[in-house]
LUMPAZA-330752 format. One line per 10 residues: their letters; for each residue x, y, z of C-alpha. Coordinates in pm, whole numbers, plus 50000, padded with zeros to 5 digits. Example, Ala and Ser with C-alpha at 12.3 -4.5 7.8 and 13.67 -1.06 7.14 Angstrom:
residues 2
AS	51230 49550 50780; 51367 49894 50714;
***
This chain:
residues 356
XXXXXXXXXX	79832 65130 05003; 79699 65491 04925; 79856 65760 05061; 79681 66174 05035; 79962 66190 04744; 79758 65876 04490; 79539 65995 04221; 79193 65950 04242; 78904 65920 04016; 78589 66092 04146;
XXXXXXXXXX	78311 66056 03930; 78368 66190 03627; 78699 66386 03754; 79066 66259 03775; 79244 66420 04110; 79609 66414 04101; 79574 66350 04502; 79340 66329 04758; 79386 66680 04989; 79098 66859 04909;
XXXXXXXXXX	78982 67231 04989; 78673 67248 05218; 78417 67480 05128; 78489 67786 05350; 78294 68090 05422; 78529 68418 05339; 78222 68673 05334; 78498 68902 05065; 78217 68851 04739; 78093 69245 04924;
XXXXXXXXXX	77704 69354 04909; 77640 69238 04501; 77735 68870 04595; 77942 68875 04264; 78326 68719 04287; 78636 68986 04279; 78971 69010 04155; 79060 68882 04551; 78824 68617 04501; 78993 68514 04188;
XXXXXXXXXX	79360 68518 04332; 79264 68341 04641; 79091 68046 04426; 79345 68022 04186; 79675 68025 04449; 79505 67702 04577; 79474 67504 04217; 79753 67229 04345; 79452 67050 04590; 79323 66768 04455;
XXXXXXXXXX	78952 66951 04409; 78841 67276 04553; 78523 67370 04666; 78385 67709 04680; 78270 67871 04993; 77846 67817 05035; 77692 67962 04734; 77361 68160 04728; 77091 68001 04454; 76821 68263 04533;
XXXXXXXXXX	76863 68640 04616; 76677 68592 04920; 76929 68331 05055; 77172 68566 05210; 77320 68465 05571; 77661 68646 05549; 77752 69006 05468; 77970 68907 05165; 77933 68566 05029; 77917 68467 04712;
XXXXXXXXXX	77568 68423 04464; 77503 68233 04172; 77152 68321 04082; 77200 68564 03833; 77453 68627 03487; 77674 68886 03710; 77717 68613 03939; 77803 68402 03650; 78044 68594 03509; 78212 68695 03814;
XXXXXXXXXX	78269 68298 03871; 78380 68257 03549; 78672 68472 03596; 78776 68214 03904; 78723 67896 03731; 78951 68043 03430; 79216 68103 03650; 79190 67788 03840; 79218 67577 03541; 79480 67749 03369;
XXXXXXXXXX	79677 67615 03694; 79566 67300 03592; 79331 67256 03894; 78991 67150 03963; 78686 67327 04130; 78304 67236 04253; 78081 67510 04332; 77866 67456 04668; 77512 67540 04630; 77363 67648 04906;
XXXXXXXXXX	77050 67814 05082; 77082 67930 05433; 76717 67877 05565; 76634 67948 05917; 77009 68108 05956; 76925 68386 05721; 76806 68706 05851; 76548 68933 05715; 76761 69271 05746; 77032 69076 05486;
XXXXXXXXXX	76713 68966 05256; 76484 69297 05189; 76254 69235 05498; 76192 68846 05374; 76138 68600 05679; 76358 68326 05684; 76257 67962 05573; 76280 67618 05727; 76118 67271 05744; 75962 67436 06067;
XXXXXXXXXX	75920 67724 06242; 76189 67682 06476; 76437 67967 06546; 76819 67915 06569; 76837 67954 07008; 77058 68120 07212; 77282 68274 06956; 77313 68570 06717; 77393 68624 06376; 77570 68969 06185;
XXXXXXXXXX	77376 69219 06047; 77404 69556 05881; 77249 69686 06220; 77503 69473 06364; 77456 69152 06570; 77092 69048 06571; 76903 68731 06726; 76801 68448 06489; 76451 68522 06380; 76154 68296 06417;
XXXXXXXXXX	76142 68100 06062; 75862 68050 05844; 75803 67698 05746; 75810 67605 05377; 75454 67500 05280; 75418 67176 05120; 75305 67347 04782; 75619 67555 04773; 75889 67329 04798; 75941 67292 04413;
XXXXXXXXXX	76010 67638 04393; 76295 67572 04631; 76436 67261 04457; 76458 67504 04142; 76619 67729 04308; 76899 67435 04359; 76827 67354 03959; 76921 67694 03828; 77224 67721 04061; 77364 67425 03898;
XXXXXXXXXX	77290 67551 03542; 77461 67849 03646; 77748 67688 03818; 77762 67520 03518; 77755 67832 03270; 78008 67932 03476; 78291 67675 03402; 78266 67453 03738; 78357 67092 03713; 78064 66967 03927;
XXXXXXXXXX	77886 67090 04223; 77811 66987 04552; 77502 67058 04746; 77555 67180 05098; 77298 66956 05339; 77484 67017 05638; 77527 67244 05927; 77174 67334 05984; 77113 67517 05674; 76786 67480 05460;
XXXXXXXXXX	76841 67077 05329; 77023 66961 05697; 76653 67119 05888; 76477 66891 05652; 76722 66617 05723; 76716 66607 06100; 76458 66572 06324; 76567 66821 06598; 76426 67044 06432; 76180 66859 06116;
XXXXXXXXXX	75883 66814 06311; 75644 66819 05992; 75369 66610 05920; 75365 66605 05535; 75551 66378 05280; 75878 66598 05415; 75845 66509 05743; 75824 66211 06021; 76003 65886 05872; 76406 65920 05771;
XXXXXXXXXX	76302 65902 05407; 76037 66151 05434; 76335 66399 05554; 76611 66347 05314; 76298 66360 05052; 76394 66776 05003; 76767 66674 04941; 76725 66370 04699; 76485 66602 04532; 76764 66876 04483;
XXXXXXXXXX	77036 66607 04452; 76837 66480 04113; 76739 66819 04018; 77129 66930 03968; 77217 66553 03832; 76970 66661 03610; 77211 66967 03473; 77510 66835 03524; 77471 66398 03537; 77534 66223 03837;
XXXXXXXXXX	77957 66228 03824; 77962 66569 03863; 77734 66583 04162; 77834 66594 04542; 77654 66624 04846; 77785 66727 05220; 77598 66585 05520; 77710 66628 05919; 77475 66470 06136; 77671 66521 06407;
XXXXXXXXXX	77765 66885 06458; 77537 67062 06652; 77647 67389 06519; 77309 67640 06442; 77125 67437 06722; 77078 67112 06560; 77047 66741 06681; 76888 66416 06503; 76816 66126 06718; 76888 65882 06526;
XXXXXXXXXX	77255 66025 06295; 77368 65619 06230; 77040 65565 06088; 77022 65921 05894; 77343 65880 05753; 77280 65503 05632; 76977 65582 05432; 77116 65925 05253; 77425 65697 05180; 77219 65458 05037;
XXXXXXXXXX	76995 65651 04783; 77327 65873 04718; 77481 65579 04589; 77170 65415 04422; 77207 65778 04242; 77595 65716 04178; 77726 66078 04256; 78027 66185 04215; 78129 66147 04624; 77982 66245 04927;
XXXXXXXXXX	78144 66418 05213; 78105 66377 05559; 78163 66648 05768; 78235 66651 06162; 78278 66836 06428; 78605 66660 06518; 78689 66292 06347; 78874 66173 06647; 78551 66128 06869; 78409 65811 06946;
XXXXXXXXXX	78052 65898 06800; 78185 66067 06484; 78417 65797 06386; 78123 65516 06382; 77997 65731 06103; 78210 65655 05829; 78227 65295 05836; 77815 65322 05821; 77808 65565 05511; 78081 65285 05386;
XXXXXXXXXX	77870 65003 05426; 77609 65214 05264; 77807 65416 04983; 78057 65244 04714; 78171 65530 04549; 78387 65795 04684; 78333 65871 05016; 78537 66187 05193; 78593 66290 05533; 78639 66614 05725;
XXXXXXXXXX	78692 66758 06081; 78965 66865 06230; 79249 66632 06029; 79619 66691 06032; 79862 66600 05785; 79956 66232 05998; 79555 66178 06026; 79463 66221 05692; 79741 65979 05559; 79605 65736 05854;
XXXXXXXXXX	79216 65790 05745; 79344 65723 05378; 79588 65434 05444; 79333 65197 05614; 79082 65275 05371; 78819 65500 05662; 78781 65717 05357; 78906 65806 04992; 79016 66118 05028; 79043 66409 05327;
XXXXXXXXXX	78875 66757 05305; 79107 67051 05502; 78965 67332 05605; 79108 67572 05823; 79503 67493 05748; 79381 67626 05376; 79268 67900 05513; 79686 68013 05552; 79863 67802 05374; 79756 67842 04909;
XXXXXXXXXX	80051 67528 04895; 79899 67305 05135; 79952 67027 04906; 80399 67070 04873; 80365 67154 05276; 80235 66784 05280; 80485 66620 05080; 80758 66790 05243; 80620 66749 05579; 80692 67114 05587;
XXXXXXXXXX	80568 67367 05931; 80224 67534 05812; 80147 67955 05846; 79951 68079 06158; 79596 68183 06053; 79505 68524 06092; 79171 68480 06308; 79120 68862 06345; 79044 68844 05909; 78877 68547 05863;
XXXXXXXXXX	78550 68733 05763; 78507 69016 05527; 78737 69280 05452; 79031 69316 05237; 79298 69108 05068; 79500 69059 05411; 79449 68760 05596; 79262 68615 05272; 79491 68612 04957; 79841 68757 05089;
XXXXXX	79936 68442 05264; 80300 68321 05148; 80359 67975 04968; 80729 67770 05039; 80877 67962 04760; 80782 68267 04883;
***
């Protein structure tokens, strides 16, 4: 019987165990987008998880949501990342980059004036986002013409070249969360009438377009994708999430990527656990879960098989030696919630291991 502690193989990728770091915004990459010496030490004290992912990852210069997260559109970007991935591997660990493009959550004061994109021209509602005039509400998107959604699927191209120049070991592509791929995927807010909209496969048509696009660069083992067709968070709802998440399972594995992650608000719901047995019945290859887990959870989730392996999130945040706290059932660090966003090395990389 597994346990978070067995190896796994993931596509092309061994894992030493199964506790793997969520992709989590840090907004400390500052105005050029390009990864920092903090950026580097806060990467690389978290090399013992079984596979890392990088906080959402910018593939166009217009794809800014955050004041401060990182880009990978340009050779400053891939330099600065190369620095990270060096320093995570000579720990012996093992990193994906998230690609990622913010659509209808970007703003057009972080972007040079540009209007934000989505499948439609639905605003975010009822909320506001941070700006360098400070909090702003979400602007009224433009929606992506049919004609222009290659560009956009390049843009998810030459972030995985890049990702790759940069020394990644894969990447995953971030279709969650309401962001540009997830307003494609669900119809809460898809309400085209082109070969991207209406029927569940004309939706996931944008992501399967950028999910081939990077197995294109990098070959399917090294490919991820995140979905959450549950989590309402940036004002989005599908009516149909069993039926969503069947499908995309289904052509993800007819694809044979590397694993796909499901992400949730909370696991222990009702609603959200009928999701992973469907991407199961859907998916063969490695299928990973996150939302709220503790250490006892995950080692449940991975014991009776609901998934392979169990993304943490926030207790990374605090504690670089999640992995040891695990094995020696060991108390966990408070997170610092005044410095989860921007700013210095506090409350980011100064967190102190066991040892310490």
């Amino acid at each position: 019987m597994p346990t978070l502690h067995t190896p796994l193989k993931v596509g092309d990728l061994s894992l030493p165990n199964r506790v793997v770091m969520a992709p989590l915004t840090r907004s400390r990459a500052g105005p050029t987008h390009v990864p920092n010496d903090m950026m580097v030490a806060y990467y690389s004290q978290r090399a013992t998880s079984g596979l890392m992912m990088t906080e959402c990852t910018m593939v166009d210069a217009h794809a800014c949501a955050f004041i401060g997260e990182g880009g990978i559109y340009s050779p400053a970007h891939v330099e600065g990342w190369r620095r990270v991935t060096e320093a995570v591997h000579a720990r012996g660990g093992r990193i994906f980059m998230q690609i990622w493009h913010p659509g209808r959550a970007a703003h057009s004061l972080l972007n040079d004036g540009e209007q934000p994109v989505c499948s439609s021209a639905k605003p975010i509602r009822n909320d506001t986002t941070s700006t360098p005039q400070g909090p702003k509400p979400y602007e009224v998107p433009r929606a992506l013409r049919t004609e222009e959604i290659p560009r956009y699927v390049g843009m998810f191209r030459l972030g995985a070249r890049n990702a790759k120049a940069a020394g990644f070991d894969g990447v995953q592509l971030h279709g969650a969360h309401g962001y540009l791929i997830d307003t494609f995927l669900r119809d809460g807010v898809n309400d085209r009438t082109d070969a991207y909209g209406g029927s569940i496969e004309n939706r996931a048509r944008f992501l399967l377009e950028a999910t081939d696009a990077a197995i294109d660069v990098w070959g399917a083992g090294r490919v991820a994708v995140r979905i959450s067709p549950l989590v309402a968070f940036n004002d989005m709802v599908d009516s149909r999430p069993e039926a969503l998440v069947a499908y995309v399972a289904g052509e993800l594995d007819r694809r044979r990527v590397a694993f796909l992650e499901v992400r949730h608000e909370d696991h222990a719901l009702p609603a959200e656990q009928a999701l992973l047995p469907v991407a199961r019945g859907s998916f063969s290859g490695v299928l990973m879960s996150n939302g709220s887990y503790t250490r006892d959870s995950g080692e449940q989730a991975v014991a009776s098989g609901a998934a392979d392996a169990v993304v943490y999130g926030r207790p990374y945040i605090a504690n670089p030696d999640l992995v040891e706290r695990f094995v020696r059932n060991a108390p966990l660090n408070a997170m610092n919630e005044a410095r989860l966003y921007g700013g210095g090395s506090d409350g980011y990389s100064d967190y102190p291991a066991l040892a310490q």
